[in-house]
C-alpha positions as a printed NumPy array, in Angstrom:
array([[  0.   ,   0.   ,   0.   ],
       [  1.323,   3.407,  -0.856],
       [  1.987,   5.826,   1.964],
       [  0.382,   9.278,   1.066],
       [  2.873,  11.95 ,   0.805],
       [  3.431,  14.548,   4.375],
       [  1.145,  17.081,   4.633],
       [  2.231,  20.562,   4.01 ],
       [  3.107,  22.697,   7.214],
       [  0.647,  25.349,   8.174],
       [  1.802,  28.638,   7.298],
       [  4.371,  30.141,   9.964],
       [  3.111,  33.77 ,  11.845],
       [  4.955,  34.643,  14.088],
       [  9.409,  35.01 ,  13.921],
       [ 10.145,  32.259,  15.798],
       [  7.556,  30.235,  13.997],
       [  9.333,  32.023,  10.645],
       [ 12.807,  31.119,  11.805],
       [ 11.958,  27.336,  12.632],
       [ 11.001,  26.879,   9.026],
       [ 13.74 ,  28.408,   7.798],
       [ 15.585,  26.01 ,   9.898],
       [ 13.049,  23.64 ,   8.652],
       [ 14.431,  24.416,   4.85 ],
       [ 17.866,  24.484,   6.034],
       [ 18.239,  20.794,   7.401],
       [ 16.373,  19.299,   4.808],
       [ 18.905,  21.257,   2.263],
       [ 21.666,  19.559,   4.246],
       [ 20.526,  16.214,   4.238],
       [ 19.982,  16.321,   0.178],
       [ 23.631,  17.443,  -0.28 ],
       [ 25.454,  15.204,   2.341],
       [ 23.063,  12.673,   0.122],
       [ 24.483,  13.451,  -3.41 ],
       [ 27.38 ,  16.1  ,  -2.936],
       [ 28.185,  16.479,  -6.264],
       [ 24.995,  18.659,  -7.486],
       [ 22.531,  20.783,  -5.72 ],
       [ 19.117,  19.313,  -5.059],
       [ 16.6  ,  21.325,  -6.428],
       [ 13.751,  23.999,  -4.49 ],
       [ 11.099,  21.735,  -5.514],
       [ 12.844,  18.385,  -3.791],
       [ 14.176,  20.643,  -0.397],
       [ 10.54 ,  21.799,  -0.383],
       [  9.47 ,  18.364,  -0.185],
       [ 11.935,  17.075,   2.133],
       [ 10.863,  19.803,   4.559],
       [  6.979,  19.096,   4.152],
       [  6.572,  22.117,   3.136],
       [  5.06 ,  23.759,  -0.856],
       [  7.382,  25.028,  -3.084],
       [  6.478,  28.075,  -2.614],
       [  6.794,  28.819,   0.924],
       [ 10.825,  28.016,   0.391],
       [ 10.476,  31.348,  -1.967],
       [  9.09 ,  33.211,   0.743],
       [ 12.425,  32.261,   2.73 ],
       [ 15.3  ,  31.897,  -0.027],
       [ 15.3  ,  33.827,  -3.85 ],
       [ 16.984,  30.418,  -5.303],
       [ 18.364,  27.226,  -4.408],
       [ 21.616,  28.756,  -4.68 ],
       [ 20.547,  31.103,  -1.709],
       [ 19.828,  28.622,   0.514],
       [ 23.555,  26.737,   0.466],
       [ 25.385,  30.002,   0.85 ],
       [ 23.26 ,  30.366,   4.13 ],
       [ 24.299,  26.462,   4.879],
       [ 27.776,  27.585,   4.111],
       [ 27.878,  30.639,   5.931],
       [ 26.847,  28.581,   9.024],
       [ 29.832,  25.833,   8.536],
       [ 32.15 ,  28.815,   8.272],
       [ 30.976,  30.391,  11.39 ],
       [ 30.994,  27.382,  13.366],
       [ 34.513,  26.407,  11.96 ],
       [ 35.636,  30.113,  13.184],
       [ 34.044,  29.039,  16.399],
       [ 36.629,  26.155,  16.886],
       [ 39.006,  28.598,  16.364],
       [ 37.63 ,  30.636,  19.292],
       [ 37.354,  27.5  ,  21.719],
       [ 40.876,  26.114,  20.642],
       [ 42.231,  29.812,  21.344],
       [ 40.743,  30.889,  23.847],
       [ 42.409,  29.65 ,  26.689],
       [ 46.583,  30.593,  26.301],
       [ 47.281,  28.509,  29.688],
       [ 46.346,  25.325,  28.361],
       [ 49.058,  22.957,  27.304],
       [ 49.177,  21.943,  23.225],
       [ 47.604,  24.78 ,  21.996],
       [ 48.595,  24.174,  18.61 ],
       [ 48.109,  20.62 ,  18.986],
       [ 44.226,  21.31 ,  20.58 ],
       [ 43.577,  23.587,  17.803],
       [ 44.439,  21.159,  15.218],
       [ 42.775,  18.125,  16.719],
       [ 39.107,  20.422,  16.829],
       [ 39.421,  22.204,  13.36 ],
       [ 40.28 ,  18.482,  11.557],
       [ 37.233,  17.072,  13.574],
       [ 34.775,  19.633,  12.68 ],
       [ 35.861,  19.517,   9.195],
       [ 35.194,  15.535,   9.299],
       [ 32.124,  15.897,  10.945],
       [ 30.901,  18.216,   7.948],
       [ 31.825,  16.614,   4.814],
       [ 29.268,  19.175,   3.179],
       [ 31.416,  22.168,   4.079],
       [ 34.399,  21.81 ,   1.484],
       [ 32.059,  20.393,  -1.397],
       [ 30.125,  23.82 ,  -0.79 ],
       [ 33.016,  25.427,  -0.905],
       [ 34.459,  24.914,  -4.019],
       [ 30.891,  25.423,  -5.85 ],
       [ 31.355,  28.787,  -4.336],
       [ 32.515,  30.561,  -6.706],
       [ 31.326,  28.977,  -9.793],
       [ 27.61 ,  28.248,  -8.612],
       [ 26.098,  29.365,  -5.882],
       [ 27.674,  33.183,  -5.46 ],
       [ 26.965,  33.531,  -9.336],
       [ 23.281,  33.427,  -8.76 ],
       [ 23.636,  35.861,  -5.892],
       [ 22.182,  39.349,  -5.993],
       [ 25.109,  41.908,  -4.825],
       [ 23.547,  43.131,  -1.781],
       [ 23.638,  39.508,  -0.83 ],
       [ 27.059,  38.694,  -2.117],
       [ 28.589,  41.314,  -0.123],
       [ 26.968,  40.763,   3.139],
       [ 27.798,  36.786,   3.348],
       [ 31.542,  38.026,   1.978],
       [ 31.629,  40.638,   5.123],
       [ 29.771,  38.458,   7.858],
       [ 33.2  ,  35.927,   6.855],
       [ 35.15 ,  38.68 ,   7.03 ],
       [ 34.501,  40.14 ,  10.399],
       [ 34.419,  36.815,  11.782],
       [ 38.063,  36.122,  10.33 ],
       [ 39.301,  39.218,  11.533],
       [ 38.052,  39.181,  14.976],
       [ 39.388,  35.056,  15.192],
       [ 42.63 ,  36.561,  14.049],
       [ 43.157,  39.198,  16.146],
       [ 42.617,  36.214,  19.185],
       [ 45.654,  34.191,  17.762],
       [ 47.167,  37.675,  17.991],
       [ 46.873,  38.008,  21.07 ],
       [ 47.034,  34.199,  22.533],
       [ 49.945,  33.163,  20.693],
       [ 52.   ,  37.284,  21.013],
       [ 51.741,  38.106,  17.507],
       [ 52.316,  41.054,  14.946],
       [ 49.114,  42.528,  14.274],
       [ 46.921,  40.84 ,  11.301],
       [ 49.518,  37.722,  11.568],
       [ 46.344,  35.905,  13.083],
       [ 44.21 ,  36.076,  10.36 ],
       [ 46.88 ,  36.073,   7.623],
       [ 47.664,  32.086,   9.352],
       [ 43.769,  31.044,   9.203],
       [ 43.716,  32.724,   5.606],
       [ 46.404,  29.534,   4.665],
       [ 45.321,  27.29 ,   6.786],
       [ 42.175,  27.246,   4.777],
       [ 43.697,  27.821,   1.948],
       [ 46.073,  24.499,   2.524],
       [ 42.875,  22.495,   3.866],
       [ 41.06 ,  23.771,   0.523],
       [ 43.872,  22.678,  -1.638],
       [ 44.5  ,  19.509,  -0.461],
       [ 40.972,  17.943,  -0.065],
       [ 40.659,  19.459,  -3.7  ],
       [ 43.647,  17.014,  -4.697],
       [ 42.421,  13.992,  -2.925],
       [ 38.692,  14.6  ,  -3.87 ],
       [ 39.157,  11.818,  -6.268],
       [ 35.477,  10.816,  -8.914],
       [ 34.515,   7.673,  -7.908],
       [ 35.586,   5.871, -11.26 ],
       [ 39.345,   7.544, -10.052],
       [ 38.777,   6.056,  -6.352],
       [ 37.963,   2.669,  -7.752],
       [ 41.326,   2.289,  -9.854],
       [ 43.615,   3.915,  -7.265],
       [ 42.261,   0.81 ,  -4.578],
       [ 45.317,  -0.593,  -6.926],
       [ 48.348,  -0.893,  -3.98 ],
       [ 50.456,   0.734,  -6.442],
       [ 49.112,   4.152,  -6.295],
       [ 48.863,   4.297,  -2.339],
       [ 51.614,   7.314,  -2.475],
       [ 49.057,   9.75 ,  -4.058],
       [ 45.871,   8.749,  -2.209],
       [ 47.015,   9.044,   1.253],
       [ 44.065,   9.552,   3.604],
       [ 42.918,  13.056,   4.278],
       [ 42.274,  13.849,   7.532],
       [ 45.469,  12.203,   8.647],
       [ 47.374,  13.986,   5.842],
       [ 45.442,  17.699,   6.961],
       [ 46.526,  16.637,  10.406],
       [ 50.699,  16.437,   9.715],
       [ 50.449,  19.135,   7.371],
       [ 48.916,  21.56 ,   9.669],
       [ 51.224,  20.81 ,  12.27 ],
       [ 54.225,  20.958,   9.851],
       [ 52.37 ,  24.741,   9.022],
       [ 51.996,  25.779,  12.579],
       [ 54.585,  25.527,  14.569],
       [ 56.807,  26.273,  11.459],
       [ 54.741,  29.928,  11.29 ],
       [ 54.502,  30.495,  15.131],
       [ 58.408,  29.519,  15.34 ],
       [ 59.493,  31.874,  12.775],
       [ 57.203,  35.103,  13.875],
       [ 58.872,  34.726,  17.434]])
């Protein structure tokens, strides 16, 4: 026996009723990417995922395209927040080494973030309007500026250094998962044993080569 598809939600009224479904829109975005990473689902499926008509996602987000810059803009503020916690306390021993351990981690436990990421430019902040554009670019902004200027101060840095180190560290994180982010057909034939020196495992290999990074940047600046 068929099941009947989910009812549509009642129309939200008040803001936190308005901000639930947006949440609403949000997570069911997420799931449909983590799902098939390697195109965006469209309004029409997120709608349904979320129980909710088409059209009430257009009452929240102008495109598709709007919605995962809004998913992105919340991975890159909670990344920013690991910063925070693995700064924020210059007593603690490791601080490098704590730092590394809970930026890798939340990177893991968002595979989404880094897919997102590199359809940044090319997808989703293409079918921005400017307004738009230029508020997520400054929310990221401030956010990087204000982490930085706590590795400033933490680790006894030159002004800016703080940000200029999270600037590469992304960039390096960026680069490398971009060089192991292998098509499945490539995966397949590099299981061969004789190509295990360019498929080494990524976490691990963002691990060593943020250390290698770190202390070799704090070391120098002192």
């Amino acid at each position: 026996m068929l099941k009947s598809p989910p009812r549509p939600k009642a129309r939200a009224i008040g803001s936190d009723d308005k901000a639930a479904r947006r949440a609403d829109i949000l997570a069911a975005a997420r799931q449909l990417f983590l799902e098939d990473s390697r195109q965006l689902p469209s309004a029409a499926r997120i709608a349904e995922a979320a129980s909710l008509a088409k059209g009430t996602v257009y009452l929240y987000f102008r495109t598709k395209e709007e919605i995962f810059i809004a998913l992105l803009a919340e991975d890159f503020a909670g990344l920013l927040a690991e910063v925070h916690s693995g700064f924020s306390d210059a007593g603690q021993p490791d601080l490098l080494e704590r730092f590394i351990q809970r930026y890798v981690a939340y990177l893991q436990a968002r595979p989404e973030l880094l897919r997102l990421d590199a359809m940044a430019y090319s997808v989703l902040e293409q079918n921005l309007d400017i307004s738009q554009l230029r508020q997520f670019k400054l929310n990221l902004t401030e956010g990087l500026v204000n982490a930085g200027q706590l590795l400033d101060t933490t680790l006894q840095l030159a002004a800016g250094r703080g940000t200029t180190l999270l600037i590469r560290t992304y960039a390096l994180t960026r680069g490398l998962w971009q060089s192991l982010d292998y098509p499945p057909n490539v995966r397949a034939l590099l299981a061969d044993p004789v190509f295990a020196p360019i498929r080494p495992e990524f976490q691990s290999e963002l691990v060593q080569s943020l250390r290698e990074y770190w202390h070799g940047a704090v070391t120098l600046q002192r």
